[in-house]
C-alpha positions, -999 to +999 in steps of 0.1 A: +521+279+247+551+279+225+576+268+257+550+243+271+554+228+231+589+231+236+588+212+272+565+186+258+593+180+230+621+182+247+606+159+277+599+133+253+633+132+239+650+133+271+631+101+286+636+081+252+670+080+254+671+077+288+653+052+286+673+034+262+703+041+277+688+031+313+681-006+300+714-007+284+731+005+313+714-018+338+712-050+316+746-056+316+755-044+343+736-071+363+747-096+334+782-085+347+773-094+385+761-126+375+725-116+376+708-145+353+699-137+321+661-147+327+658-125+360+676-095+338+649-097+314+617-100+337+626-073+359+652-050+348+641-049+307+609-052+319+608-023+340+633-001+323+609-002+286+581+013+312+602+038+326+592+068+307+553+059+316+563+046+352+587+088+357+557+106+340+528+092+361+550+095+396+555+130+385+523+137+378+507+127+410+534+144+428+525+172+408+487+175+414+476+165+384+465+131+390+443+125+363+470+131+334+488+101+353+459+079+346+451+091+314+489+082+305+483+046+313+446+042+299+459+060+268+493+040+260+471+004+267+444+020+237+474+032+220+496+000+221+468-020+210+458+001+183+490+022+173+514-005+181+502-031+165+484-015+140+508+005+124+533-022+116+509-041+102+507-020+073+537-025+061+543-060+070+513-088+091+520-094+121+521-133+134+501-140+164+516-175+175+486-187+197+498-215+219+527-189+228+507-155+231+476-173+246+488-176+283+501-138+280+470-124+268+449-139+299+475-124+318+467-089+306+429-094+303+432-109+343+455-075+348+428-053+333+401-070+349+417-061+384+423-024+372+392-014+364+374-029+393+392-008+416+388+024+396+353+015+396+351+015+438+366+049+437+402+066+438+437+045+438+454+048+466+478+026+486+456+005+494+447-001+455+487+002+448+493-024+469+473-047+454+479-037+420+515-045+431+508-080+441+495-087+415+524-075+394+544-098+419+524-130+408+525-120+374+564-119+377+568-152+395+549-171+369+570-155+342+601-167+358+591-204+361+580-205+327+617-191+317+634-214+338+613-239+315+625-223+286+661-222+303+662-259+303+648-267+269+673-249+255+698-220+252+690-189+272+690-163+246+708-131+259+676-101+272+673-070+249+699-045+254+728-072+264+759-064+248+790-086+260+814-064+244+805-031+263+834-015+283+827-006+320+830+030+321+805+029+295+780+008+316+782+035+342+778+059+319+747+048+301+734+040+337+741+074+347+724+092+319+697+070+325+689+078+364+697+117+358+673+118+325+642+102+333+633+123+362+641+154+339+618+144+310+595+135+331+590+164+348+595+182+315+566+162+298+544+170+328+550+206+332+545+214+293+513+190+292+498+206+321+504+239+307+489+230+269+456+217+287+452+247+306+460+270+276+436+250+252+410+246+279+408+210+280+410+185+311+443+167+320+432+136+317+423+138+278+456+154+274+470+121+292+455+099+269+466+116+237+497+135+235+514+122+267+501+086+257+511+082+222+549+101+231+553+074+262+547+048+239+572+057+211+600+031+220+571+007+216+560+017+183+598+025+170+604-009+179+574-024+162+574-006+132+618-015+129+604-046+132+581-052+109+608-035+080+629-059+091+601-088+085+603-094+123+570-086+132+562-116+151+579-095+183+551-071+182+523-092+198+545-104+233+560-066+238+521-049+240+512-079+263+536-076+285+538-034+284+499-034+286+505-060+321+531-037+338+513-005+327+484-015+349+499-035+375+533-019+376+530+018+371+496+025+386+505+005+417+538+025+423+517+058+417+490+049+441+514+046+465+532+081+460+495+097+459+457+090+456+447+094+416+405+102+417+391+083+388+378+112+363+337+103+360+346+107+319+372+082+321+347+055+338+321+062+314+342+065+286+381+052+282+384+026+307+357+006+282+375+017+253+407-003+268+385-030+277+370-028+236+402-028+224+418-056+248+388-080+235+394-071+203+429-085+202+416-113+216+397-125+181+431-127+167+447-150+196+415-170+198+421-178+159+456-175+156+448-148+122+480-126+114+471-090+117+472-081+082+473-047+062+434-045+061+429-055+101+462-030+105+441-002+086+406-007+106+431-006+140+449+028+129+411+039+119+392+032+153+421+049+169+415+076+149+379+074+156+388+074+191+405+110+192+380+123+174+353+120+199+382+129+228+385+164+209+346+166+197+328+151+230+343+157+258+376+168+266+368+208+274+362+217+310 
């Protein structure tokens, strides 16, 4: 098991800096085209934060173990609500601005409504990915009116990743490490994952939602908890909005349509609810507009803790 570990590691560290290096890359080199600032950061920022989940579910399905690419996605939402947020919050609250958060979090509640109705008709396919897809499309469209809003209200503020100064050799060469890395974490991740789950006897699905969760959503939580040192914690709330939305929409609809992904029968009686659980449970704080604080940040980090104790005591060996 000591090269699966190794795989696992050595996957994880591949696709985050690929990933980095992919949005950095790509941001300015459509900044350089002309691409509008706005349209770089709804699709390519977007989409290139998700990369390491969107490379590790594709390569599961293609690798026959659908159910670690679901776990993946149900795991980093549970995680990104309950990690991601909650962790930060011990060191510094977290604002929740409601009027500004409030259309985004119907957004993901609408987006996770949608996903777990068709895991509850049966397996994702491309039928499923297709829809999952549109919806991503109209979830997209309405983003970029509202920044075209926010365009003309004031200065558009450059997307995450821009840097004017960058040469272009090294726009290539950050989009280059980028393209070649992700696919090889990826299939790095997967590999050791798979092999860990067979050699500790438990299903791929839990191992999705734990260890290949919680490493996908690193940049997340890096981000968050930079963040929140920095006292800028009020970017926390909008990033696990939007990366819960295109988790759901984005990732399993691109999935579906590289392979059908059967819904495990533990995941529908078990983890789809707890994403539901913890999505209404951020809710209390938009409805009010209450900072998550040190105490709410503890009682997050504890149910998640709660959460992998009955994955590794109730159910996870085959």
């Amino acid at each position: 098991m000591a090269w699966d570990i190794l795989f696992v590691a050595a996957g994880l560290g591949i696709l985050l800096l690929a990933g980095d290096a992919l949005v950095k890359g790509a941001v300015n080199l459509s900044l350089r085209l002309g691409v509008p600032a706005a349209i770089v950061g709804l699709t390519i920022v977007a989409f290139g934060t998700s990369a390491p989940e969107l490379l590790v579910s594709v390569q599961a399905v293609l690798a026959d173990v659908p159910a670690l690419a679901l776990g993946n996605v149900v795991g980093s939402n549970i995680a990104n609500v309950l990690l991601v947020l909650g962790v930060p919050a011990l060191i510094a609250a977290v604002p929740v601005a409601r009027g500004e958060v409030a259309h985004d979090y119907i957004v993901m509640m609408l987006a996770t409504a949608l996903f777990v109705g068709l895991a509850l008709l049966g397996p994702i396919g491309w039928p499923q990915g297709l829809i999952l897809l549109a919806g991503l499309a109209l979830m997209l469209g309405d983003a970029y009116r509202r920044a075209r809003a926010e365009r003309r209200a004031g200065a558009e503020p450059l997307p995450e990743g821009a840097d004017p100064a960058l040469g272009g050799w090294r726009i290539g060469l950050f989009t280059g490490i980028g393209l070649v890395g992700l696919p090889l974490g990826a299939g790095l991740l997967v590999d050791g994952a798979t092999g860990i789950a067979r050699t500790l006897g438990v299903t791929e699905a839990v191992i999705g939602l734990t260890l290949v969760a919680v490493g996908t959503s690193l940049p997340e939580l890096a981000t968050t908890v930079m963040a929140a040192v920095r006292r800028q914690a009020g970017v926390a709330m909008g990033n696990v909005l939007g990366s819960n939305v295109f988790n759901l929409l984005g990732i399993v609809g691109v999935a579906g349509l590289v392979g059908t992904m059967p819904v495990p029968p533990e995941m529908l009686a078990r983890d789809l609810w707890v994403m539901v659980a913890a999505a209404a449970l951020l809710g209390v704080f938009v409805a009010t507009g209450w900072s998550i604080g040190r105490l709410a940040g503890i009682g997050l980090v504890l149910l998640y803790g709660a959460y992998l104790a009955v994955l590794a005591l109730g159910g996870g060996m085959v």
